[in-house]
C-alpha positions as a Markdown table, in Angstrom:
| # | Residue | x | y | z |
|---|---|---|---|---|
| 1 | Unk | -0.6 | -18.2 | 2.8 |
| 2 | Unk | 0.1 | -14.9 | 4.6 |
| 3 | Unk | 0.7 | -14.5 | 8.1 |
| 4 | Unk | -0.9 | -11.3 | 8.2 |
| 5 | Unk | -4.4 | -12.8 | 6.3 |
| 6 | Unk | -4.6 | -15.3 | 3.9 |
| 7 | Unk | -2.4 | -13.3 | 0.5 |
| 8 | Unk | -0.7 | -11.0 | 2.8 |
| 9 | Unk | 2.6 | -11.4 | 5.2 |
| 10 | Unk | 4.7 | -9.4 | 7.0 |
| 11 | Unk | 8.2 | -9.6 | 5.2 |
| 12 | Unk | 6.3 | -7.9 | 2.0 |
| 13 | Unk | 5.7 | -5.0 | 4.1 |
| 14 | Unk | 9.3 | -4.9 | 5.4 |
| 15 | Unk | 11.2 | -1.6 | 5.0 |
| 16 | Unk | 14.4 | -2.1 | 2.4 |
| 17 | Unk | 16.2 | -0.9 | 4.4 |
| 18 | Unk | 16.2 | -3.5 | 6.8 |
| 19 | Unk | 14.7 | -1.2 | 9.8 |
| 20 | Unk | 12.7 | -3.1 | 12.1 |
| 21 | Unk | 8.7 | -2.9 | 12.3 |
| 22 | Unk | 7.6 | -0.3 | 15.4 |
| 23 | Unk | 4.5 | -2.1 | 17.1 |
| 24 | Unk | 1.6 | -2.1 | 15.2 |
| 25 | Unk | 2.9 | -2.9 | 11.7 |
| 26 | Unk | 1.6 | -2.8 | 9.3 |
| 27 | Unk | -1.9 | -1.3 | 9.4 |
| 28 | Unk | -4.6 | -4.4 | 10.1 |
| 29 | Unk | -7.0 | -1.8 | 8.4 |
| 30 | Unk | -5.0 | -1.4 | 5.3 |
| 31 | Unk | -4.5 | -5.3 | 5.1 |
| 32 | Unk | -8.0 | -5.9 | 5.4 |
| 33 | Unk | -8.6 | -3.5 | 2.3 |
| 34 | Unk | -5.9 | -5.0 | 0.6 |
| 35 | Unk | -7.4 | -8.4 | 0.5 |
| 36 | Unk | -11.2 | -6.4 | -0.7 |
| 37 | Unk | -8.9 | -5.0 | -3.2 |
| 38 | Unk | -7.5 | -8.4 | -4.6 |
| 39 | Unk | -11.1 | -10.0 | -4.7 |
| 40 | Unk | -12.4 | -7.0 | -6.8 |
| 41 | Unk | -9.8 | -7.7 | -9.0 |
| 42 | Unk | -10.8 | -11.3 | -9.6 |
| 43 | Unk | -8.2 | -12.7 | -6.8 |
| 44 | Unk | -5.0 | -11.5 | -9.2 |
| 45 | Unk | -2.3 | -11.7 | -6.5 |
| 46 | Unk | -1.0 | -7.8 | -5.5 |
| 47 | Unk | 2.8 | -7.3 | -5.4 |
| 48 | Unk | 3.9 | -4.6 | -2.6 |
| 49 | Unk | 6.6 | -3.0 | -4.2 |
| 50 | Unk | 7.0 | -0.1 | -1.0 |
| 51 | Unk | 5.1 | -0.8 | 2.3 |
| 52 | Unk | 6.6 | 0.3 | 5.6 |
| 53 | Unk | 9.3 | 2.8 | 5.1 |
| 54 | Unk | 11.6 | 3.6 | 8.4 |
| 55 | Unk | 12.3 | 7.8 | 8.7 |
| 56 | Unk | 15.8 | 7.2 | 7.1 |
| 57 | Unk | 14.5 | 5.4 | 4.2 |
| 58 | Unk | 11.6 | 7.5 | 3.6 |
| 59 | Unk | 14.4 | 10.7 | 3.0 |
| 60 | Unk | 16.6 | 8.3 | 1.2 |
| 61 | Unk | 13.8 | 7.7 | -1.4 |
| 62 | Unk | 12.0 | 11.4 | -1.3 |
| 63 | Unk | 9.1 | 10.3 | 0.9 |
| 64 | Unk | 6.5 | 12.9 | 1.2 |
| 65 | Unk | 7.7 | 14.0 | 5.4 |
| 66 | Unk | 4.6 | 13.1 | 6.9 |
| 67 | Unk | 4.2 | 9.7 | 4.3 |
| 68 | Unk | 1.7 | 7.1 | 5.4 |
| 69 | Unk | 4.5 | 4.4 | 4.9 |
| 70 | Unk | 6.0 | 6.2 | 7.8 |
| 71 | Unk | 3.1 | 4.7 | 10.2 |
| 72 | Unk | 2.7 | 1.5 | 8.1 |
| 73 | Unk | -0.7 | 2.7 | 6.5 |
| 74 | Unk | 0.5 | 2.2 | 3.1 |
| 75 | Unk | 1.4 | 0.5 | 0.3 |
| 76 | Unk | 2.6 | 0.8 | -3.0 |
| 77 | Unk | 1.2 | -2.0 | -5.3 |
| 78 | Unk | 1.3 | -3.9 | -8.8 |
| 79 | Unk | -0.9 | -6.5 | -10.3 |
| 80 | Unk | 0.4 | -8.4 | -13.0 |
| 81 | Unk | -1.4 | -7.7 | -16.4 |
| 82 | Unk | -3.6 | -5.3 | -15.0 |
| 83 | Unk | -2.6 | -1.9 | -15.5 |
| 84 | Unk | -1.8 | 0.8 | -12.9 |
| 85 | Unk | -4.7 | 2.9 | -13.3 |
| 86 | Unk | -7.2 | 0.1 | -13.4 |
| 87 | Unk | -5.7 | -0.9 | -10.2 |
| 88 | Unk | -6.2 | 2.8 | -9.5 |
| 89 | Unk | -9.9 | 2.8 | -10.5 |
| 90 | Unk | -10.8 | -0.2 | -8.8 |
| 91 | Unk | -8.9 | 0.9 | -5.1 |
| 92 | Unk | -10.8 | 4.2 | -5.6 |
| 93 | Unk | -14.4 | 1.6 | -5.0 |
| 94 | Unk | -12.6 | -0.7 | -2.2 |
| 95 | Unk | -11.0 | 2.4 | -0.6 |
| 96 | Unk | -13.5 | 4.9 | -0.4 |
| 97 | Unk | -13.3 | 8.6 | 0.5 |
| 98 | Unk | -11.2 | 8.6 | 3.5 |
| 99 | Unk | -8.0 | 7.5 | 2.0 |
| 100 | Unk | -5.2 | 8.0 | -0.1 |
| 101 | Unk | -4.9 | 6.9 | -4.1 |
| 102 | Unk | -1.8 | 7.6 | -6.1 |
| 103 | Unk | -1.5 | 7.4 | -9.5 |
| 104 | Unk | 2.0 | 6.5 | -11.1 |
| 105 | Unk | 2.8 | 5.2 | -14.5 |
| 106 | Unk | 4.2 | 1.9 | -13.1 |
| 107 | Unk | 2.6 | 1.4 | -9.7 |
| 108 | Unk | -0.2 | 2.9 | -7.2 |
| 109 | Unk | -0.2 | 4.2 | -3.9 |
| 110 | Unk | -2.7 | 3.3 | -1.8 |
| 111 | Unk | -3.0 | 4.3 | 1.9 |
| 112 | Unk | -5.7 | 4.2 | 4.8 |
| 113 | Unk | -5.6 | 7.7 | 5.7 |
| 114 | Unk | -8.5 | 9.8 | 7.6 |
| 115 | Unk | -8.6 | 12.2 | 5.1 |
| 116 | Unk | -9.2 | 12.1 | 1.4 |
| 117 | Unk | -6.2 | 12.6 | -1.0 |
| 118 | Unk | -5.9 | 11.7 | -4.8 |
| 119 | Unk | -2.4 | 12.8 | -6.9 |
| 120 | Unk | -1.2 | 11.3 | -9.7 |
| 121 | Unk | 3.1 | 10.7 | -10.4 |
């Protein structure tokens, strides 16, 4: 169990670098779509491989300079014998318009933007 909801906790989100959270967190919006988007995928656990990214360690990586990792509204994610661009395809129903849906050949970006935005990697 998650400390953030029931599949989710905190120290997933954690920045590799070892920054601190700011207040506020990660995102209780993009948690909440999170856990929508593990139930539409049958309840297959989600691995955040990049969630909350401090300034230094956004550059470090290439981090897009206004990145919604920067502000804790995203996550990069894998599911385990389910392939990227399912994933993809699913988020794109659990998401909606007004957010952010990456599409990379061994993860997917997704983010709780106000805005739409759809790229592939």
């Amino acid at each position: 169990m998650g400390d953030l909801s029931p599949h989710f906790s905190k120290a997933e989100f954690a920045d590799h670098s070892g920054a601190p959270f700011p207040p506020g967190i990660p995102s209780p919006k993009l948690i909440v779509k999170l856990e929508a988007l593990r139930a539409a995928l049958g309840g297959k656990p989600i691995t955040i491989v990049s969630g909350y990214r401090s300034p230094a360690h956004n550059k470090a990586v290439g981090g897009a300079k206004n990145s919604q990792h920067l502000r804790g509204r995203a996550a990069d994610i894998k599911v385990e014998g389910v392939s990227p661009r399912v994933v993809a395809d699913i988020a794109e129903a659990v998401f909606g318009w007004l957010s952010g849906i990456g599409r990379y050949d061994t993860f997917t970006h997704v983010d709780v933007r106000r805005s739409h935005a759809r790229w592939t990697g």
